[in-house]
C-alpha positions as CSV (number, residue, x, y, z in Angstrom):
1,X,-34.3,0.2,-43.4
2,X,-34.5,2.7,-46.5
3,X,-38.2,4.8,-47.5
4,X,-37.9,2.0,-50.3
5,X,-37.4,-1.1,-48.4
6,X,-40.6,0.4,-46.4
7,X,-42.4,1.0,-48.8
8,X,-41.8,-2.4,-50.7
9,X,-42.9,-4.3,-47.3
10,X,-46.0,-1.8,-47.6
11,X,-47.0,-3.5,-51.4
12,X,-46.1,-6.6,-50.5
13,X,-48.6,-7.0,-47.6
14,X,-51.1,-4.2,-48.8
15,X,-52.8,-7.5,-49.4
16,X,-53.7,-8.4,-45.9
17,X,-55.5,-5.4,-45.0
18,X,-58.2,-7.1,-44.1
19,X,-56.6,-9.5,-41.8
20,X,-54.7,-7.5,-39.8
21,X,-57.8,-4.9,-39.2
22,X,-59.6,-7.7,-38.0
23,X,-56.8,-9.2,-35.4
24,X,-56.8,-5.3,-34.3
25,X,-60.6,-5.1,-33.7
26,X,-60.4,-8.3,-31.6
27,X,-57.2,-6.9,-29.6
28,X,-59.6,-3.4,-29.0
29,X,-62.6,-5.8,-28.6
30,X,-61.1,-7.8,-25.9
31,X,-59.3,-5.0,-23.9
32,X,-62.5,-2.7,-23.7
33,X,-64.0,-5.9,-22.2
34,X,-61.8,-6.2,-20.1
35,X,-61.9,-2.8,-18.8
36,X,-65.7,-3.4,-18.3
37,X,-65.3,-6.3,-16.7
38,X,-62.8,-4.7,-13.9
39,X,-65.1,-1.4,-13.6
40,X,-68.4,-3.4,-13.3
């Protein structure tokens, strides 16, 4: 993959940000849980 192609993906997706920040903060979210839940 060429700087182009990448940054092509990049605009083509740029749209859903927001959706992919939010499937991270519930992949953190549920591993910091986790890790309470095995240290407490």
């Amino acid at each position: 993959m060429t700087r182009d192609d990448l940054i092509r993906e990049y605009k083509e997706h740029s749209g859903t940000w927001p959706a992919l920040v939010g499937i991270y903060a519930v992949l953190v979210g549920a591993m910091v849980l986790s890790g309470y839940m095995m240290v407490g």
